[in-house]
N, CA, C and O atoms as a GROMACS GRO file, in nm:
protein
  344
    1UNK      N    1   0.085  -0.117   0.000
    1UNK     CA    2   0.000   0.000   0.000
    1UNK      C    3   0.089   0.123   0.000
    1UNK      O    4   0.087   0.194   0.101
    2UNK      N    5   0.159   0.152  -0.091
    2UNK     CA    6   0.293   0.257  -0.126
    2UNK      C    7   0.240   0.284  -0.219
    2UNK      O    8   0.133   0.252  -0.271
    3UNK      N    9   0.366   0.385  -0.256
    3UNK     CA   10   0.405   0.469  -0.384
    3UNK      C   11   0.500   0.357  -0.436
    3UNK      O   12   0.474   0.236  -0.439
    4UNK      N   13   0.632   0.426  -0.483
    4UNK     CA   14   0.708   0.350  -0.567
    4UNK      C   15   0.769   0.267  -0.421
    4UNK      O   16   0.730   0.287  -0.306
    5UNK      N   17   0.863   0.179  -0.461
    5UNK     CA   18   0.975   0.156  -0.399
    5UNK      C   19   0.882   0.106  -0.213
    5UNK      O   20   0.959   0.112  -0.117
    6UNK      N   21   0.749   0.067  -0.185
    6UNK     CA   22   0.679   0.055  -0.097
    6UNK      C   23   0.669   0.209  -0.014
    6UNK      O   24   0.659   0.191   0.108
    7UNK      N   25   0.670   0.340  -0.051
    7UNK     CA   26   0.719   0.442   0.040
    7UNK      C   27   0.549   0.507   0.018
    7UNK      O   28   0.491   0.482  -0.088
    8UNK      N   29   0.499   0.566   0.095
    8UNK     CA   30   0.376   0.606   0.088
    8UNK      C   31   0.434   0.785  -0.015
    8UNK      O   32   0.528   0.864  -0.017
    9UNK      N   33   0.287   0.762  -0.087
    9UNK     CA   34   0.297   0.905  -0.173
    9UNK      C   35   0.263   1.010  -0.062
    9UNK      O   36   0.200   0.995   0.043
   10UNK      N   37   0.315   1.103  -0.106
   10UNK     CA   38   0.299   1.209   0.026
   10UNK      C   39   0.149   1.315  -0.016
   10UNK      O   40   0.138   1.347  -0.135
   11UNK      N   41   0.074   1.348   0.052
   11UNK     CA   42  -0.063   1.425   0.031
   11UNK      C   43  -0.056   1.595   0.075
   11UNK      O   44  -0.009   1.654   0.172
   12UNK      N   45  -0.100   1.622   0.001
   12UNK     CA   46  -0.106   1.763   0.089
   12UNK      C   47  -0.147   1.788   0.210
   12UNK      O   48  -0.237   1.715   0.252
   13UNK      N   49  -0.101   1.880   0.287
   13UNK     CA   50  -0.130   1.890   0.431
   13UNK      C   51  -0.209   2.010   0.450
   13UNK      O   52  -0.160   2.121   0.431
   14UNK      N   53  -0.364   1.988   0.498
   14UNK     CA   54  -0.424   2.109   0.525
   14UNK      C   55  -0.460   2.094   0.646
   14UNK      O   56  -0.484   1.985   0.698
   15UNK      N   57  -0.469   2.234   0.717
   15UNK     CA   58  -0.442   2.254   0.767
   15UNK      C   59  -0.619   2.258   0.854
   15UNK      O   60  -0.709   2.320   0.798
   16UNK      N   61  -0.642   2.192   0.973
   16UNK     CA   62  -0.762   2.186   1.004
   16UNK      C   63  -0.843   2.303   1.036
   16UNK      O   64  -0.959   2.309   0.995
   17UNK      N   65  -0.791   2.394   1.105
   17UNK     CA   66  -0.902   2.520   1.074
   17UNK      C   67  -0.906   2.581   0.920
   17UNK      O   68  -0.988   2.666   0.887
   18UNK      N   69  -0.800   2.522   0.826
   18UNK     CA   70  -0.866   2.591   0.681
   18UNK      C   71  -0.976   2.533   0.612
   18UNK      O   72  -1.053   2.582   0.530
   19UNK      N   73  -0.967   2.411   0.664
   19UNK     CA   74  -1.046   2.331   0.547
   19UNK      C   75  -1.196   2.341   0.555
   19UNK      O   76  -1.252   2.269   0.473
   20UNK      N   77  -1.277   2.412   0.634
   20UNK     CA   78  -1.384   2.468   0.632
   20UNK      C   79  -1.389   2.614   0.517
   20UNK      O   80  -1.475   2.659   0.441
   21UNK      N   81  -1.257   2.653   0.550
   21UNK     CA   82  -1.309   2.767   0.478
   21UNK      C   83  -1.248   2.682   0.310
   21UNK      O   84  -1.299   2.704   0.200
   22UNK      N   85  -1.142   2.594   0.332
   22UNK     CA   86  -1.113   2.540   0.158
   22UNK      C   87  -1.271   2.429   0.081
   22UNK      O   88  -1.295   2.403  -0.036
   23UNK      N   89  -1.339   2.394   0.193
   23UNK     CA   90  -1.435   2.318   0.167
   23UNK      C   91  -1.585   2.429   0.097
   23UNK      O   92  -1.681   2.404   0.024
   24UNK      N   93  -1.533   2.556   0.167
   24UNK     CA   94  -1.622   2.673   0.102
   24UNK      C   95  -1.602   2.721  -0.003
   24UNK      O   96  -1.699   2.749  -0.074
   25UNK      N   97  -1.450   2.752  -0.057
   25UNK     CA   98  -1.414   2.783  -0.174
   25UNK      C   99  -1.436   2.690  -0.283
   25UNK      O  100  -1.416   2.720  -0.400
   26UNK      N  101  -1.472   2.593  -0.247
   26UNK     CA  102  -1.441   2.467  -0.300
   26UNK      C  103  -1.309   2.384  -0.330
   26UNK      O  104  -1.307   2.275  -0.388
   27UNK      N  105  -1.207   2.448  -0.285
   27UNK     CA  106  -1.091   2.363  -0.305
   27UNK      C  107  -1.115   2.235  -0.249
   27UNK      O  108  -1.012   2.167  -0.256
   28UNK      N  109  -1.187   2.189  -0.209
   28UNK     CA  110  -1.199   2.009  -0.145
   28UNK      C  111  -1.329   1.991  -0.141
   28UNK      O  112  -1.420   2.074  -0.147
   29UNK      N  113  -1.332   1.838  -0.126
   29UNK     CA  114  -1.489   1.820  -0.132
   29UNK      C  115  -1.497   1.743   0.039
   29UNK      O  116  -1.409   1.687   0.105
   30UNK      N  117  -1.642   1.773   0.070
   30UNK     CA  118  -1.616   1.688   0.214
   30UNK      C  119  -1.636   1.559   0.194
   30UNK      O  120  -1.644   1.514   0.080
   31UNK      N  121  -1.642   1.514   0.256
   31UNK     CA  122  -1.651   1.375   0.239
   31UNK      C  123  -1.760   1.287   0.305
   31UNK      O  124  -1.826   1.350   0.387
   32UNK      N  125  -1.808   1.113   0.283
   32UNK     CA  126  -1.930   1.134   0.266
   32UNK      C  127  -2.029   1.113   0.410
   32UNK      O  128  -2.150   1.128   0.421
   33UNK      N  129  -1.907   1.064   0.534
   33UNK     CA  130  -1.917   1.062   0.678
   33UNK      C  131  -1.934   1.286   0.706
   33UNK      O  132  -2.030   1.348   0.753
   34UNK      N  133  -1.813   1.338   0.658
   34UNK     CA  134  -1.873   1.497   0.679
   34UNK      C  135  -2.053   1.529   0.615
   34UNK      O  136  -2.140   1.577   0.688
   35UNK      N  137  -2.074   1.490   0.470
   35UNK     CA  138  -2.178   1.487   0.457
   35UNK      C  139  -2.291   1.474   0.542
   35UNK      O  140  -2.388   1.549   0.549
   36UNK      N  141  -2.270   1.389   0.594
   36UNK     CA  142  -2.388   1.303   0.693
   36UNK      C  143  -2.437   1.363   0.798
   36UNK      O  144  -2.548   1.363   0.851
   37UNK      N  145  -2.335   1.417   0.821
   37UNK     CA  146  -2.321   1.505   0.978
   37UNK      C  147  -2.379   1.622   0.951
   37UNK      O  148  -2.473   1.672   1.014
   38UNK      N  149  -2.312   1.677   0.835
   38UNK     CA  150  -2.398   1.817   0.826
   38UNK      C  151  -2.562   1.811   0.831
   38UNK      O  152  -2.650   1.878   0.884
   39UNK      N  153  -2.551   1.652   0.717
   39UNK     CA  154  -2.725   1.679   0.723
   39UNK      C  155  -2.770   1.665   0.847
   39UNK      O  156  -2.832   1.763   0.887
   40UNK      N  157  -2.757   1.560   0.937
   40UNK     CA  158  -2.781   1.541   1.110
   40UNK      C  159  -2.778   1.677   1.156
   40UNK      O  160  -2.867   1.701   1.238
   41UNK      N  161  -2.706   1.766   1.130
   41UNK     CA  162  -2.732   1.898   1.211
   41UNK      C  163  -2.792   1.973   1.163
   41UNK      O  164  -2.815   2.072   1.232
   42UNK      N  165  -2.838   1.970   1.056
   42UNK     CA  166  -2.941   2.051   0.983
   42UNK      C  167  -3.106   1.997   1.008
   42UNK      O  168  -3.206   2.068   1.024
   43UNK      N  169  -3.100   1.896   1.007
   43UNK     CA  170  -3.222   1.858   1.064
   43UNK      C  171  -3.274   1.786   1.197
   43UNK      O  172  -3.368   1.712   1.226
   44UNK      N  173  -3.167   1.842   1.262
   44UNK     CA  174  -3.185   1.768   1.436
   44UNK      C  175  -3.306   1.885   1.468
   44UNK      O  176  -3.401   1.846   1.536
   45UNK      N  177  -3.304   2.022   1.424
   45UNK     CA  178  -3.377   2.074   1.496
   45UNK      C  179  -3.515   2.068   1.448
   45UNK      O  180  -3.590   2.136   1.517
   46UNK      N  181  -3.577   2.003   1.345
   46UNK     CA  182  -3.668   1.993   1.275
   46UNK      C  183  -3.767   1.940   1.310
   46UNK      O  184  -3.750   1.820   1.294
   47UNK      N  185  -3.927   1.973   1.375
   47UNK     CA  186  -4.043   1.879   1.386
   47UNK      C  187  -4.126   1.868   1.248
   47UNK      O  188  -4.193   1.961   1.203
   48UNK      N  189  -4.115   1.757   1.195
   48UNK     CA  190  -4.172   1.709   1.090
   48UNK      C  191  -4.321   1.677   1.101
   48UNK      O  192  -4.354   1.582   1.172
   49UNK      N  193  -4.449   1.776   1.011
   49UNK     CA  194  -4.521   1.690   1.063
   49UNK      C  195  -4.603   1.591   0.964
   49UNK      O  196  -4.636   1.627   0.851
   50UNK      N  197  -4.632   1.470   1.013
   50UNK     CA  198  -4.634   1.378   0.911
   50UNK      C  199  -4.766   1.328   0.854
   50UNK      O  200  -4.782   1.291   0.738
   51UNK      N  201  -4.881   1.333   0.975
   51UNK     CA  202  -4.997   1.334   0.946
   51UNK      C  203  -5.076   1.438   1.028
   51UNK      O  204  -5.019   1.503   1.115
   52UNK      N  205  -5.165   1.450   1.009
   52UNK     CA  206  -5.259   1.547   1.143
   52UNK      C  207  -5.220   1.514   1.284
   52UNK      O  208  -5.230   1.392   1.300
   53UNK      N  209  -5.184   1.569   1.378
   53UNK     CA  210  -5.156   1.484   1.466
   53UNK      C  211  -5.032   1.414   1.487
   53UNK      O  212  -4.990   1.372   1.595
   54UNK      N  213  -4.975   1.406   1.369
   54UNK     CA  214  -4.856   1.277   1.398
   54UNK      C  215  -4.710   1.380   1.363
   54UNK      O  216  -4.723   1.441   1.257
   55UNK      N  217  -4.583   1.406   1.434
   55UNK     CA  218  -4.485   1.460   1.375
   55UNK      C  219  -4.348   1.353   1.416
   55UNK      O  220  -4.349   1.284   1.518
   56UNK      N  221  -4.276   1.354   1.354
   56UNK     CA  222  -4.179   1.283   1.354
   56UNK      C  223  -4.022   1.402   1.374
   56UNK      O  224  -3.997   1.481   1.284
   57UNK      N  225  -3.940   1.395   1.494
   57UNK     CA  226  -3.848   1.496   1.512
   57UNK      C  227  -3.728   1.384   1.604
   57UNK      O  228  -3.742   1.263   1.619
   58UNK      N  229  -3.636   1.453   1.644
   58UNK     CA  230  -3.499   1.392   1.718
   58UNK      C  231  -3.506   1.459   1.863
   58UNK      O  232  -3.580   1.545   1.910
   59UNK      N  233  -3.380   1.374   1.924
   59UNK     CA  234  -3.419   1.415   2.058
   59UNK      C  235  -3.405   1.582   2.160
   59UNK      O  236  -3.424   1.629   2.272
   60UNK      N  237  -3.356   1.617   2.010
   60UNK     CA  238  -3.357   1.748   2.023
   60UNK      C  239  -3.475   1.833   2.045
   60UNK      O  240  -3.500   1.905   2.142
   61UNK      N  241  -3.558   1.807   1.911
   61UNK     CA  242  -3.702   1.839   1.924
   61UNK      C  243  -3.779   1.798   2.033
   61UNK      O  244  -3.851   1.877   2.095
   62UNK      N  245  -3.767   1.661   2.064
   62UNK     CA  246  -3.840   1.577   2.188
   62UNK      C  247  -3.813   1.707   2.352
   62UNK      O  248  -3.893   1.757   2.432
   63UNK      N  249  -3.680   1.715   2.338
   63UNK     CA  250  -3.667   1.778   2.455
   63UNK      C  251  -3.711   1.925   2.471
   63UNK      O  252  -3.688   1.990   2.573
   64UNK      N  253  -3.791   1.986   2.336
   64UNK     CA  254  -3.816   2.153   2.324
   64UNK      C  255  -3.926   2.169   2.403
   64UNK      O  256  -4.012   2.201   2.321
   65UNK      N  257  -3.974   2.167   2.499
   65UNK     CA  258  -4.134   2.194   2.489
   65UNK      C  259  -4.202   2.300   2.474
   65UNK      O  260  -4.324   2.313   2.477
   66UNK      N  261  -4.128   2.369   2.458
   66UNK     CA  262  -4.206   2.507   2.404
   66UNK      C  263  -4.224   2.512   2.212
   66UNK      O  264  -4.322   2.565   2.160
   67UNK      N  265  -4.108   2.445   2.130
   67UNK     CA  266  -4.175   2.329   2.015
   67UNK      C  267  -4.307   2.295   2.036
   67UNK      O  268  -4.416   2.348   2.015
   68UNK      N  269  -4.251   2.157   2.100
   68UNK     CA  270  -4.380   2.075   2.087
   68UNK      C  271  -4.470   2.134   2.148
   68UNK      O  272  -4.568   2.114   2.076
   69UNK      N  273  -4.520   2.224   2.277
   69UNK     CA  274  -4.677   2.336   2.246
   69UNK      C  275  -4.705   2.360   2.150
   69UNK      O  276  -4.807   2.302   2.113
   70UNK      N  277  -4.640   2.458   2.046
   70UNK     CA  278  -4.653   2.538   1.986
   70UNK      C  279  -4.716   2.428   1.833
   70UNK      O  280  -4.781   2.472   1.739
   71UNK      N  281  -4.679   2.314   1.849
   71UNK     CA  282  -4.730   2.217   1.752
   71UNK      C  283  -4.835   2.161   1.803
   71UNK      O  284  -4.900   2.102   1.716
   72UNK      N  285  -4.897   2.152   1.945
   72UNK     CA  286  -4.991   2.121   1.993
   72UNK      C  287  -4.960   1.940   2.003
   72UNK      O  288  -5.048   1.858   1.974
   73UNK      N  289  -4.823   1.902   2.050
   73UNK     CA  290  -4.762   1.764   2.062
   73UNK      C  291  -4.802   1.774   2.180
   73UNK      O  292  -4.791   1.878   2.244
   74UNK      N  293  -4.871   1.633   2.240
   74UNK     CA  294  -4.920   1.598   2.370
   74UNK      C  295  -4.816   1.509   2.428
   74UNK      O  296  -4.762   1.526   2.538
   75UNK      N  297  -4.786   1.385   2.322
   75UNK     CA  298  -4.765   1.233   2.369
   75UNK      C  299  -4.613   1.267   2.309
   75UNK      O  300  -4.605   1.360   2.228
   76UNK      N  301  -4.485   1.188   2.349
   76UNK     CA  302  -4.358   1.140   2.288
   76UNK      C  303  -4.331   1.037   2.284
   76UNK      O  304  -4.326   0.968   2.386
   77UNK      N  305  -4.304   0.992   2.163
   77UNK     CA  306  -4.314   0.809   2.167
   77UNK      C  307  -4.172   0.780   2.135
   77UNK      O  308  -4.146   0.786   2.014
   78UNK      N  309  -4.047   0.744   2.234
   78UNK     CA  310  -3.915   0.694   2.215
   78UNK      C  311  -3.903   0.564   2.127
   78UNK      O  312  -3.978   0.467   2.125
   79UNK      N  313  -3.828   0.581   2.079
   79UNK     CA  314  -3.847   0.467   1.940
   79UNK      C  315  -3.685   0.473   1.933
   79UNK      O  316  -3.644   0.402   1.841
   80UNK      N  317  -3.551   0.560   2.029
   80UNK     CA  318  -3.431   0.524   1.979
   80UNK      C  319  -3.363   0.511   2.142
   80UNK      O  320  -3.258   0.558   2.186
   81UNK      N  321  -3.473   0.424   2.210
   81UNK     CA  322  -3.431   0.442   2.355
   81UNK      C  323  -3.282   0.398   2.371
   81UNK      O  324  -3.231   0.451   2.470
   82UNK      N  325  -3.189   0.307   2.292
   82UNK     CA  326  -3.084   0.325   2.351
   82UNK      C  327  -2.960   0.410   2.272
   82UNK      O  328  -2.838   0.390   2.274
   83UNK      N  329  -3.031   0.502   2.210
   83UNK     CA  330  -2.851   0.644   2.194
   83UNK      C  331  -2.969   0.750   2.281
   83UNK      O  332  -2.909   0.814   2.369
   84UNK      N  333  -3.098   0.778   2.276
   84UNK     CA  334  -3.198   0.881   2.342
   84UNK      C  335  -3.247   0.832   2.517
   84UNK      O  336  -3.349   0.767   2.500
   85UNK      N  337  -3.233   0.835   2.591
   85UNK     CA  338  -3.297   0.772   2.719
   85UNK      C  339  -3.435   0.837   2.760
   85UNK      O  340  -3.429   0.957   2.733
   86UNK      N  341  -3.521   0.813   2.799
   86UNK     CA  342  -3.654   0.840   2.794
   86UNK      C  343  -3.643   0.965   2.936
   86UNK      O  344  -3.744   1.024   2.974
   0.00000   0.00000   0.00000
């Protein structure tokens, strides 16, 4: 798992507080674990609602209650009890 001669090819070195801003310029692309995450934080804060009555959100949302008033959410139904604890 080398370059020539078994010696690893050498990569550019960026530098970790740039690469937000090189990932903005676009000099790099993120990658598809960064991907993931962004979306997770983009929609952690999100109450979805799915039917009359029914919304689907994370334990973020679960824990708002001034959210869930304002959606008129009564009941919370844990469905990821072991990374969320009730």
């Amino acid at each position: 798992v080398g370059g020539i001669g078994g010696a690893r090819p050498m990569l550019p070195r960026v530098e970790v507080g740039r690469a937000e801003q090189k990932r903005a310029e676009g000099e790099i692309e993120e990658d598809e674990h960064e991907h993931r995450v962004a979306k997770l934080r983009r929609f952690d804060v999100v109450c979805s609602q799915i039917e009359e009555r029914l919304f689907l959100g994370s334990n973020t949302v679960a824990s708002d209650l001034r959210l869930l008033l304002s959606n008129g959410v009564t009941h919370v139904l844990n469905t990821a009890g072991v990374a969320c604890p009730d």
